[in-house]
C-alpha positions as CSV (number, residue, x, y, z in Angstrom):
1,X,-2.2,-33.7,-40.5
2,X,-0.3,-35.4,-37.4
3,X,2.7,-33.9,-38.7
4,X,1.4,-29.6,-38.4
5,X,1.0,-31.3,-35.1
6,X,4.0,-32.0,-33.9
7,X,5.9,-29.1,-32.1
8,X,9.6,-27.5,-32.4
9,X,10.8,-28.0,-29.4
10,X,15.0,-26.7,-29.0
11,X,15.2,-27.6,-25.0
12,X,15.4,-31.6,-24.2
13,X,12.9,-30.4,-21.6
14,X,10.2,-29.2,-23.9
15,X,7.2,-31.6,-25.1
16,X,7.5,-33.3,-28.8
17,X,3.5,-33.3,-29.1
18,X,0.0,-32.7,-27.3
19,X,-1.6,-36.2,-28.8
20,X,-0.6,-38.2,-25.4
21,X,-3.8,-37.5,-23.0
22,X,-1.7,-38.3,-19.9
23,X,0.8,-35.4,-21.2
24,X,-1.9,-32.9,-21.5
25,X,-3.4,-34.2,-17.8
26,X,-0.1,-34.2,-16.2
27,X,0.5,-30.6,-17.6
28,X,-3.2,-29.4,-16.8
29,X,-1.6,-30.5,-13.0
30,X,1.3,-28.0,-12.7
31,X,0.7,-25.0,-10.6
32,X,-0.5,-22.2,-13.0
33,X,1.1,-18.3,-13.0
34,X,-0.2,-15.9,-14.9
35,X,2.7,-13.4,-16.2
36,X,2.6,-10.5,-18.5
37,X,5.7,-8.3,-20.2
38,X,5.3,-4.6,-20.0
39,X,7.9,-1.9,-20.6
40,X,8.1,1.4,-23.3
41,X,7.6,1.1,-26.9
42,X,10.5,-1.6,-28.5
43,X,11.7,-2.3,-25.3
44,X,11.4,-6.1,-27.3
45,X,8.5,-7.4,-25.2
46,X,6.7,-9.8,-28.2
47,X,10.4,-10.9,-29.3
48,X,10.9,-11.8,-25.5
49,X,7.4,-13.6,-25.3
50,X,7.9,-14.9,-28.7
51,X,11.7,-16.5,-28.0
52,X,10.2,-17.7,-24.9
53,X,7.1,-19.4,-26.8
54,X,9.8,-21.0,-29.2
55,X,12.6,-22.0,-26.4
56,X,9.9,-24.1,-24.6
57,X,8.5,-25.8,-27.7
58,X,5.1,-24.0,-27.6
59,X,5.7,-23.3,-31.9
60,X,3.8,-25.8,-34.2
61,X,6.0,-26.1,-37.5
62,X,3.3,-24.7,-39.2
63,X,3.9,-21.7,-37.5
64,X,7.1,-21.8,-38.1
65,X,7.1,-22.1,-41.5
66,X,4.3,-18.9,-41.2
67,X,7.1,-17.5,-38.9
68,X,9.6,-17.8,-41.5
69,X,7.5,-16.1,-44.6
70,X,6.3,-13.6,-42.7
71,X,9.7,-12.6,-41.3
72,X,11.1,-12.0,-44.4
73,X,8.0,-9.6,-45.4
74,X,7.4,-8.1,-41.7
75,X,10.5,-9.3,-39.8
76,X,13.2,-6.0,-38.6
77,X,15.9,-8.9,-37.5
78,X,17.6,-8.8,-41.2
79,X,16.6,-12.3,-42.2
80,X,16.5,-13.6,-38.7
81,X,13.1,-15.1,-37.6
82,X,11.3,-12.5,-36.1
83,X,10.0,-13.9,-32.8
84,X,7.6,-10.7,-32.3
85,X,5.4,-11.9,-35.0
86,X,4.8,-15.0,-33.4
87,X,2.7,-12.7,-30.9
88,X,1.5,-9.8,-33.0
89,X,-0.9,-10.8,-34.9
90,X,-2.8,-7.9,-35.9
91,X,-2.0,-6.3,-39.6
92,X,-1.4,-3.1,-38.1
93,X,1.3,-4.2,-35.4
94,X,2.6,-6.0,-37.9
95,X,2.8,-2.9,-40.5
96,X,4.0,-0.4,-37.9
97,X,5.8,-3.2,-35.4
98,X,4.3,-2.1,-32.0
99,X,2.2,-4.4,-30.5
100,X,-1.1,-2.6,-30.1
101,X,-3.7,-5.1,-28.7
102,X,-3.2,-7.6,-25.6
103,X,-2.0,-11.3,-27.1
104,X,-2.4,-14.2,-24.4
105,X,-0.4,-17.1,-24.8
106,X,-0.4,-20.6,-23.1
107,X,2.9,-22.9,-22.8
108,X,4.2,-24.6,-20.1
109,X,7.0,-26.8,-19.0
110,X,7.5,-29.4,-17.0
111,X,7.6,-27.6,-13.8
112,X,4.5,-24.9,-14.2
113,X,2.2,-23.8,-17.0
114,X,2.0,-20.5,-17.9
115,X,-0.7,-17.9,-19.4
116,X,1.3,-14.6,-20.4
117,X,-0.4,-11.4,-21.9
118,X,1.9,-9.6,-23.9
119,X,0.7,-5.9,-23.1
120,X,1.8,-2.8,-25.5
121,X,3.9,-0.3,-24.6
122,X,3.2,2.8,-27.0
123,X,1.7,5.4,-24.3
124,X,-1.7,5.3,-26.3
125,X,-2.5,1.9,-25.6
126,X,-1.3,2.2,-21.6
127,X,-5.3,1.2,-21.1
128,X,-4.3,-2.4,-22.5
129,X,-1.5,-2.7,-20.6
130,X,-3.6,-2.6,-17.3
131,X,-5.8,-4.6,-18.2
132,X,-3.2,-7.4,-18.6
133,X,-1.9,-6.5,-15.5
134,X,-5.4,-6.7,-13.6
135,X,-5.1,-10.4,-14.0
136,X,-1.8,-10.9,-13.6
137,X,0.5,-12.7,-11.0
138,X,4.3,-11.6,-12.1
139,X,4.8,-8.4,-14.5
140,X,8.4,-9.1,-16.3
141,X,9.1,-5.0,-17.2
142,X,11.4,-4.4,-20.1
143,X,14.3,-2.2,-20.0
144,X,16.4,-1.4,-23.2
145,X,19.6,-1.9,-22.5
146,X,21.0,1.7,-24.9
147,X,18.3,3.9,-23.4
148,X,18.0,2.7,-19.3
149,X,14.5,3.9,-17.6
150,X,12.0,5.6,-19.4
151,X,8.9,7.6,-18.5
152,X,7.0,4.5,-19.6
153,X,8.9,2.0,-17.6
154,X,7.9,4.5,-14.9
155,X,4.9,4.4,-15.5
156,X,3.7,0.6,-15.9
157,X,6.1,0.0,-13.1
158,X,3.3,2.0,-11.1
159,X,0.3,0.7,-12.7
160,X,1.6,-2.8,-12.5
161,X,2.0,-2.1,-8.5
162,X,-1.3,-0.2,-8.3
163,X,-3.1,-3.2,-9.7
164,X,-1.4,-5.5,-6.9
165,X,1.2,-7.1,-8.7
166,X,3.8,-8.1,-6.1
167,X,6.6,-9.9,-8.1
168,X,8.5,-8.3,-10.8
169,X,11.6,-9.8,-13.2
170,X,13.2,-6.7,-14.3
171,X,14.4,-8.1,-17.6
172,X,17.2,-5.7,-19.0
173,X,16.7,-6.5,-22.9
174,X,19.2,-5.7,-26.1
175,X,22.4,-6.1,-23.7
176,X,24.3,-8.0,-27.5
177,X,23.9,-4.0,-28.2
178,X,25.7,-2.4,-25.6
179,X,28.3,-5.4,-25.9
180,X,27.1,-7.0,-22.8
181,X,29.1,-4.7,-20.5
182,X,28.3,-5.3,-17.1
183,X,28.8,-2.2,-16.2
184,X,26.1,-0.7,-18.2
185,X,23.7,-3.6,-16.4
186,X,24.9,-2.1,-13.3
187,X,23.5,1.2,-13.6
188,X,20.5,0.2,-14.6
189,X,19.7,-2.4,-12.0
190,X,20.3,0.3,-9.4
191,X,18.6,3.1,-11.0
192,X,15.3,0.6,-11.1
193,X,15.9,-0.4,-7.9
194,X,15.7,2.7,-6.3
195,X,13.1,3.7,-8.5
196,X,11.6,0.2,-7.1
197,X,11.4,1.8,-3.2
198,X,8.7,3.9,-3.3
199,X,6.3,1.1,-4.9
200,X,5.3,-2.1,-3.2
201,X,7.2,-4.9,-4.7
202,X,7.4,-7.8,-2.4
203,X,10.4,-9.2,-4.7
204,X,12.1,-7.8,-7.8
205,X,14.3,-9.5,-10.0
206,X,16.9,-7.9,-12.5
207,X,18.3,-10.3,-15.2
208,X,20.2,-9.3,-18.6
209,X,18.7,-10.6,-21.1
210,X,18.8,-10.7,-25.3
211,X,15.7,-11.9,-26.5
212,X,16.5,-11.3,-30.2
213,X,19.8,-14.1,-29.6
214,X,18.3,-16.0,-26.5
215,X,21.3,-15.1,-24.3
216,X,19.6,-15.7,-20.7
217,X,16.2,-17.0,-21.7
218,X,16.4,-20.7,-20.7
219,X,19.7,-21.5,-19.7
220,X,22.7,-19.1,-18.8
221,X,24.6,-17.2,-21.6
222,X,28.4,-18.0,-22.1
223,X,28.4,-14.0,-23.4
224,X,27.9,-12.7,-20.0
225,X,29.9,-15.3,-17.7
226,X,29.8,-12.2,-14.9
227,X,25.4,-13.1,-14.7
228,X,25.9,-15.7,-11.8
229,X,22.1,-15.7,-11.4
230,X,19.7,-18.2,-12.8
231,X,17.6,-18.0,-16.6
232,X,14.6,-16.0,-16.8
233,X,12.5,-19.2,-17.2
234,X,14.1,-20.9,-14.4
235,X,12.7,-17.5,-12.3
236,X,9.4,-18.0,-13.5
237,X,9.1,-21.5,-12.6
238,X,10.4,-20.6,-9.5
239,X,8.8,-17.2,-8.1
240,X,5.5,-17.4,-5.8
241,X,2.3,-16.5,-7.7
242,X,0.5,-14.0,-6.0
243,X,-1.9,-14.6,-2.8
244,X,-5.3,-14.9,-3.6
245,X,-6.8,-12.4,-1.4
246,X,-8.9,-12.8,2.1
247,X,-11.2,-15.6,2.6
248,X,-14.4,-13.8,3.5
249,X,-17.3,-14.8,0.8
250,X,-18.2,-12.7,-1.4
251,X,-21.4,-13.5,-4.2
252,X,-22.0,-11.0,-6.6
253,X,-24.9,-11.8,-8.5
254,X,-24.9,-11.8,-12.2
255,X,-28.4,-13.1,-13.1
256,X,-31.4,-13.7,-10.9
257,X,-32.1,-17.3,-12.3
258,X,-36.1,-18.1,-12.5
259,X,-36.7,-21.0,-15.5
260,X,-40.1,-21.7,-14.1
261,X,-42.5,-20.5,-11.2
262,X,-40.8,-23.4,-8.7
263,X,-37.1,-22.4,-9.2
264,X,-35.5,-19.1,-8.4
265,X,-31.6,-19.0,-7.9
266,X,-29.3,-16.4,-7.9
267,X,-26.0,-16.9,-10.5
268,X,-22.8,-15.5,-10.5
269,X,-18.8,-16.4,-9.9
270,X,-17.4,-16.5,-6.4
271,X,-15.6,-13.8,-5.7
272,X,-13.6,-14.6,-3.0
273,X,-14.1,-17.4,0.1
274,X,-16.1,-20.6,-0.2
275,X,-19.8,-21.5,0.4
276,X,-21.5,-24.2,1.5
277,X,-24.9,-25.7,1.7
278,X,-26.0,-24.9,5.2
279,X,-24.1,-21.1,5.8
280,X,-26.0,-18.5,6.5
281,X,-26.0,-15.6,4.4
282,X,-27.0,-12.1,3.5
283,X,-27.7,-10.2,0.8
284,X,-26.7,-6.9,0.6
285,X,-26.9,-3.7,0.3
286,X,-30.6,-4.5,2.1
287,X,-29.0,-6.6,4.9
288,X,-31.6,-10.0,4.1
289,X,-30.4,-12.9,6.0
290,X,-31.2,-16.1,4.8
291,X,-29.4,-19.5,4.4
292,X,-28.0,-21.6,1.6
293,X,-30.1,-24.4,0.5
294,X,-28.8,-25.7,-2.7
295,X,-25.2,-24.8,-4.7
296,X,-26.0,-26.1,-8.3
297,X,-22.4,-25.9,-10.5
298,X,-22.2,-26.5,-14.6
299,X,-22.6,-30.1,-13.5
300,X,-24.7,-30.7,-11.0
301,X,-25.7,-30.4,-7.3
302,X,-22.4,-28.9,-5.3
303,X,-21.8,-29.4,-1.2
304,X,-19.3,-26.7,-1.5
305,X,-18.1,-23.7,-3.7
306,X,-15.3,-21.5,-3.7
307,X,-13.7,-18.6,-5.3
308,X,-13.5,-18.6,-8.8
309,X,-16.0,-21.3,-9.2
310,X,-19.6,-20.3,-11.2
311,X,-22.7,-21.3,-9.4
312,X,-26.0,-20.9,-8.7
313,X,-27.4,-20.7,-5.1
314,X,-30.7,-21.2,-3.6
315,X,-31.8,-19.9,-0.6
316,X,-33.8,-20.6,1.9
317,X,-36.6,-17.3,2.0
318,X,-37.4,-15.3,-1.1
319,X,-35.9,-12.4,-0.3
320,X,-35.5,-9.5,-2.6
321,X,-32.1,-10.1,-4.5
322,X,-31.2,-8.6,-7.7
323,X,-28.5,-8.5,-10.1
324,X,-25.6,-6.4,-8.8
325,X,-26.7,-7.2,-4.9
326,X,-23.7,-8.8,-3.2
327,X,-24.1,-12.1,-1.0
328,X,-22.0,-12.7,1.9
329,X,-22.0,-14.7,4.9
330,X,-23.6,-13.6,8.2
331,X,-21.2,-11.2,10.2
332,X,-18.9,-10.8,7.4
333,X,-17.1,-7.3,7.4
334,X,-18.3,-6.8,3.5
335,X,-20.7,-3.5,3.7
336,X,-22.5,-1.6,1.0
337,X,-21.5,2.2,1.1
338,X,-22.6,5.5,-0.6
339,X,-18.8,7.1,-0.9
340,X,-15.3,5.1,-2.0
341,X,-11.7,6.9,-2.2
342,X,-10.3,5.5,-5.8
343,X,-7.2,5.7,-7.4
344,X,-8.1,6.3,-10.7
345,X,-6.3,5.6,-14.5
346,X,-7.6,8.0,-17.2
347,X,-7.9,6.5,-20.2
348,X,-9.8,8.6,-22.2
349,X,-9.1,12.3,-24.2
350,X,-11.9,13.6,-22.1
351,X,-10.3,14.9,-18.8
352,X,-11.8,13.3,-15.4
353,X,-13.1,16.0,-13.3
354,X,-14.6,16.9,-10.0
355,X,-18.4,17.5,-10.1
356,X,-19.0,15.3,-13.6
357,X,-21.6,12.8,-13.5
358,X,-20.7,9.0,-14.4
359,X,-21.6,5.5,-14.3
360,X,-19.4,3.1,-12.2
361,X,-19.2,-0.5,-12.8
362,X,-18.0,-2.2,-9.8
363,X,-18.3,-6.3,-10.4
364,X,-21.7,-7.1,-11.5
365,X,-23.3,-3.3,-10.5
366,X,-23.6,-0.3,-12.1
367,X,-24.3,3.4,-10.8
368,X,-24.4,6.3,-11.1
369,X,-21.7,8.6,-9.0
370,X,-20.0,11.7,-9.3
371,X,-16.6,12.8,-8.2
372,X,-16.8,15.1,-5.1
373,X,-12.6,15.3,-4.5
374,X,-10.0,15.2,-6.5
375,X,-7.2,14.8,-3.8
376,X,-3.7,14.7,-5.6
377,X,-2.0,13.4,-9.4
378,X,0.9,11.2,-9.4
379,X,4.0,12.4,-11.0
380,X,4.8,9.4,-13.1
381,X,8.8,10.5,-13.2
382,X,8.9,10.4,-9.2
383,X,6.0,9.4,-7.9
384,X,5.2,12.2,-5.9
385,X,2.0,13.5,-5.3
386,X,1.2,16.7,-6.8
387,X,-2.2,18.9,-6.6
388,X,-4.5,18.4,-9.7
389,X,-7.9,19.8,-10.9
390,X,-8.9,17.1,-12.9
391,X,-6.9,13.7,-14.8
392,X,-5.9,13.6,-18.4
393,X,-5.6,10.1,-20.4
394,X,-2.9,8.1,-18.7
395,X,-2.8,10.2,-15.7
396,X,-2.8,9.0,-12.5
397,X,-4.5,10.1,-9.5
398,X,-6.8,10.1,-6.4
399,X,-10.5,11.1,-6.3
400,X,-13.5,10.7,-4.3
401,X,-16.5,9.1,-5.6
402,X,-20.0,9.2,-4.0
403,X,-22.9,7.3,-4.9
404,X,-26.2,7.6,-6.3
405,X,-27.6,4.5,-4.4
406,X,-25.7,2.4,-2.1
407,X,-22.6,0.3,-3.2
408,X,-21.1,-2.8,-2.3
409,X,-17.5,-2.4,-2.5
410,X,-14.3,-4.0,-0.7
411,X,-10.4,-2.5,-1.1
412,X,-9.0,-3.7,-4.1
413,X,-5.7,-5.6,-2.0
414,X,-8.8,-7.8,-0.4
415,X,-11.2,-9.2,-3.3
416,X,-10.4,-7.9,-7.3
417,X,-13.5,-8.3,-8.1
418,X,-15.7,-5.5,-6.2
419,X,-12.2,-3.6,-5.6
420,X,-12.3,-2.9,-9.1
421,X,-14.1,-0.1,-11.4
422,X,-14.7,1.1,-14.6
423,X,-15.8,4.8,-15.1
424,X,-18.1,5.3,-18.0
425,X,-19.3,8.5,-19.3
426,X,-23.3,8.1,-19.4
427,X,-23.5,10.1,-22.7
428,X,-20.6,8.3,-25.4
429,X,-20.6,4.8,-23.1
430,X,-16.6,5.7,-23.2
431,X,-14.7,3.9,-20.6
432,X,-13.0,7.2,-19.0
433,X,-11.1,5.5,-16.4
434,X,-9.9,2.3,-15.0
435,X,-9.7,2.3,-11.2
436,X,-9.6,0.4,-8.0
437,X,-10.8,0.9,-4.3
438,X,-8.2,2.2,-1.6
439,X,-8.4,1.0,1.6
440,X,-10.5,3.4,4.0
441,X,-7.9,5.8,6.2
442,X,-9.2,4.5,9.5
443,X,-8.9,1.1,8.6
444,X,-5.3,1.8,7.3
445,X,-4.7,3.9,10.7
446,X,-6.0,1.0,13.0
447,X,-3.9,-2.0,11.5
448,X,-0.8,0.4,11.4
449,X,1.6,-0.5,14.0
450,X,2.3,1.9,16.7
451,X,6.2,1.9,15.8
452,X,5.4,2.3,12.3
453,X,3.3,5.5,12.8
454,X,5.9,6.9,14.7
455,X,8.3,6.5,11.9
456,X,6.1,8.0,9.5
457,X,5.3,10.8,11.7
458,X,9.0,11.7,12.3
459,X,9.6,11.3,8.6
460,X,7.0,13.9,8.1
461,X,8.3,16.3,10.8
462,X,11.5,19.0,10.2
463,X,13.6,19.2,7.5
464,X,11.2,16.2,5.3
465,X,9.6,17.1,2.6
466,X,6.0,16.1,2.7
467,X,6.6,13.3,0.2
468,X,9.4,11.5,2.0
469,X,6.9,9.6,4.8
470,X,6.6,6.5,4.5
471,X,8.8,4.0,2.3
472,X,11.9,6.6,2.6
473,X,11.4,7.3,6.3
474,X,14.7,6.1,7.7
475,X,16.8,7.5,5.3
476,X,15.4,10.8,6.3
477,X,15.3,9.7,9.8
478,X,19.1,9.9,9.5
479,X,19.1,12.8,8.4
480,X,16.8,14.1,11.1
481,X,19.5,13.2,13.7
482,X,22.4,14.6,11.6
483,X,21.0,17.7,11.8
484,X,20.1,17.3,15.8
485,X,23.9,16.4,16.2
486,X,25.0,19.4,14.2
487,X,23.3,21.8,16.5
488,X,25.1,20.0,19.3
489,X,28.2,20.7,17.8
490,X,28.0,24.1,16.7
491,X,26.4,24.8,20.5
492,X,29.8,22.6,22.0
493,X,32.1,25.3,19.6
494,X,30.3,28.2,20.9
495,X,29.6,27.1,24.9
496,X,32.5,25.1,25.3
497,X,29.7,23.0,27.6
498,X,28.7,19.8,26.6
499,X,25.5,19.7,28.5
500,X,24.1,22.6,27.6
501,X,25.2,21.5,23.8
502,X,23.7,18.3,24.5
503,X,20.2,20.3,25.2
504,X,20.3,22.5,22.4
505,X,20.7,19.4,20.0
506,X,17.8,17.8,22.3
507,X,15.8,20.5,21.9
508,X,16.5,21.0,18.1
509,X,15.4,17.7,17.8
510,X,12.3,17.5,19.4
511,X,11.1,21.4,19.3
512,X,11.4,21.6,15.1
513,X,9.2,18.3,14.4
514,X,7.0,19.9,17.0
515,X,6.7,23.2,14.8
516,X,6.1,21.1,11.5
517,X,3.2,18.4,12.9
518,X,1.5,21.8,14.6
519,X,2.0,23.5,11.4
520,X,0.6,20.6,8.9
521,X,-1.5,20.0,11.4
522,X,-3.6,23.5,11.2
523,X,-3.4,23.2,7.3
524,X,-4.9,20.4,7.0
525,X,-7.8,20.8,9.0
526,X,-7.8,23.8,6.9
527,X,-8.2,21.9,4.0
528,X,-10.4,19.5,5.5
529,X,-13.0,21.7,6.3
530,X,-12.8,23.2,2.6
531,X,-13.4,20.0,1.0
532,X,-16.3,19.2,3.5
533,X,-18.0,22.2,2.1
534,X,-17.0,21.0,-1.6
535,X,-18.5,17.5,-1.0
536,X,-21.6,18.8,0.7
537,X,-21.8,21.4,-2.7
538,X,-21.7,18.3,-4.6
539,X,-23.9,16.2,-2.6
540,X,-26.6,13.3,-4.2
541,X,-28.7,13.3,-1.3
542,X,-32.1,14.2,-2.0
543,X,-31.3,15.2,-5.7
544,X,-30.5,12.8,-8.8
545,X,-28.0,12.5,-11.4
């Protein structure tokens, strides 16, 4: 029995067993990231997580043994152990080799533990994939080395950035197949980084990698001598874990908590900020203040509470609190609202479309809303924004939701928890859509920095298309300028004057933008007032869903 124990461990690093206490305490100390590996369809994601699992000593010899049979029977390495099947457990991933499901897996080292979620990659499961990412810290994104970046890469690269994951390791897999020519490593690295621009990535690491041999998984391959850089496990026990949000508390409660006619306490996981006994509080959406009297925790009486934690709080009046209401603290910012701008995942065969009626569950609520806008789709090969009457599964896009009653929501960057949604279709109980709360515009507009605003602006004005403000401002900037200086020069040829050539390259540059912001300008207040008189059409005031 102690024996199916004991692990395989191939690193001197790795731990020989779990039965020492102190071991299992010392590892429950490390700091904790949360990873997942996303990428297309046999980019070699579960044979990545699965050489990882074995390199660190995570593999009981029982499983290898199991690893072993079912290798032969399942395996596609040619008599190889098949790391993949360490992951996919499922018959049917087996049997067709994809991974279909989400498979978490704990190992650590002695530097940091780890929980990864090895997420699928065929385009039909794309829902499981972000939902692996909504937890997640780091996304490691598969690339095959023979085939470079597909639409799939494209598209989890987005979702995984959408869902406010920060840090990616760009793992470029199968480079034994392309004889690890650097050169081919290359073009990848700057295809994905430029690809990497227009999303917002903090931090992005590229590293060739075979998972199938182990070239670059722990310690650095002697095949590719011209990879100076460090393992991919060294840059996960290295790379910052995400930041956990804002501080401001937020209490979304779960279950109103009334054993007996003397206690009544309101349960639920902190969703962001701490508590203690003593803050004042409301509850909203009705705006109750109160104040905390008691924090009880799964083992006793608490003083304190903070994010992540499950308690129950008491409060001082009996105010009307039910499940789905949000506490907060006095003052806070947190407000409940009838109307949220979501970006919205379909992940159903039904298509999402303005004027439809559906349920919304946003942490521990659940209404009913209906989508009043659908503002633009995301091309998934460029990003762009493109103009779309309604979202097909896996399509990505912008929309308006308004509520039936009021909402507490927060952006999604602030607090996960109520900056998250599912859509549901009231009639099938389908989940139609995953999505998560934007920021509001004028809150955007307020924090943006003047400089910054005037960067986007010029981005937007003259020869730029629409979708170049923003992230590719100053290369367009450049451009802007180029052409200014060109007028100058043709207006020097012609004149023979260089201050009247100066002011025609003056006036080029500042006349043209002039043109375009007037121009856009009119359109969109155009636009505006058409989707005003959409939104009032599709008004929930005074009717019901």
């Amino acid at each position: 029995m102690h024996a199916a124990l004991k692990l395989v461990a191939s690193s001197a690093d790795a731990p020989q067993s779990f039965s020492d206490a102190a071991q299992i305490n010392a590892a429950s100390q490390r700091s904790l990231l949360r990873f997942i590996t996303c990428g297309s369809v046999d980019d070699g994601k579960s044979t990545l997580l699965g050489r990882l699992l074995f390199e660190t000593g995570a593999v009981f010899e029982d499983q290898l043994e199991a690893l072993q049979r079912d290798s032969a029977r399942f395996g596609t390495t040619d008599g190889e152990p098949d790391f993949a099947l360490l992951v996919d457990g499922l018959s049917a991933e087996r049997e067709q080799g994809i991974t279909i499901d989400v498979a978490y897996r704990y190992f650590s080292t002695k530097n940091r533990a780890f929980i990864a979620a090895d997420t699928p990659g065929h385009e039909q499961y794309t829902r499981n994939m972000a939902t692996g990412a909504s937890t997640a810290d780091v996304a490691i994104i598969l690339i095959d080395a023979r085939k470079g970046l597909l639409p799939q890469t494209r598209r989890h690269s987005y979702i995984v950035s959408m869902l406010g994951v920060r840090r990616v390791i760009v793992a470029i897999n199968k480079i034994d197949l392309v004889g690890y020519d650097e050169n081919v490593f290359r073009a990848i690295e700057h295809d994905y980084r430029a690809l990497a621009a227009s999303l917002d990535f903090v931090e992005t690491l590229v590293i060739p990698v075979s998972a199938r041999y182990g070239d670059n998984i722990v310690s650095a391959s002697a095949a590719m001598p011209w990879h100076k850089g460090p393992s991919l496990l060294t840059m996960l026990e290295t790379i910052e874990a995400s930041p956990a949000g804002d501080t401001e508390f937020r209490f979304p409660v779960q279950w109103v908590n009334r054993p007996n006619l003397d206690f009544r306490g309101f349960s639920g996981t902190i969703a962001s900020g701490s508590v203690a006994v003593g803050d004042r509080v409301i509850a909203l959406p009705r705006r109750q203040a109160t104040k905390v009297v008691g924090i009880l925790g799964p083992s006793g009486a608490l003083d304190e509470a903070i994010a992540g934690q499950s308690v129950t709080l008491t409060l001082a009046d009996e105010i009307d609190v039910s499940r789905g209401d949000v506490i907060a603290r006095q003052g806070a910012t947190t407000a409940a609202q009838r109307q949220a701008t979501v970006r919205l995942l379909g992940v159903a065969e039904a298509p999402i479309a303005p004027g439809r009626t559906y349920l919304v569950r946003i942490g521990t609520k659940v209404a009913a809303a209906r989508i009043i806008a659908l503002h633009h789709a995301i091309d998934v090969h460029d990003y762009s924004e493109v103009s779309a009457d309604k979202l097909l599964m896996n399509a990505i896009g912008v929309a308006v939701l308004r509520f039936e009653t009021d909402v507490v929501v927060a952006p999604y960057r602030d607090c996960r928890t109520l900056g998250s949604l599912l859509l549901i279709d009231p009639y099938t109980n389908d989940t139609v859509a995953l999505g998560i709360v934007e920021a509001d515009a004028a809150h955007e507009r307020a924090e943006t920095a003047v400089g910054h605003r005037l960067v986007v602006g010029l981005a937007r004005s003259g020869l730029l298309p629409a979708e170049a403000a923003g992230r590719k401002a100053w290369r367009h900037i450049v451009w802007w300028l180029a052409g200014a200086a060109l007028t100058s020069a043709i207006a020097l040829a012609i004149t023979a004057r260089p201050l009247l050539a100066f002011g025609a390259g003056l006036a080029d540059a500042v006349l043209r933008p002039a043109l375009r912001l007037a121009h856009d300008l009119l359109w969109r207040n155009a636009e505006e007032r058409r989707r005003a008189q959409a939104e009032k059409a599709l008004t929930l005031d005074g009717g019901s869903i």
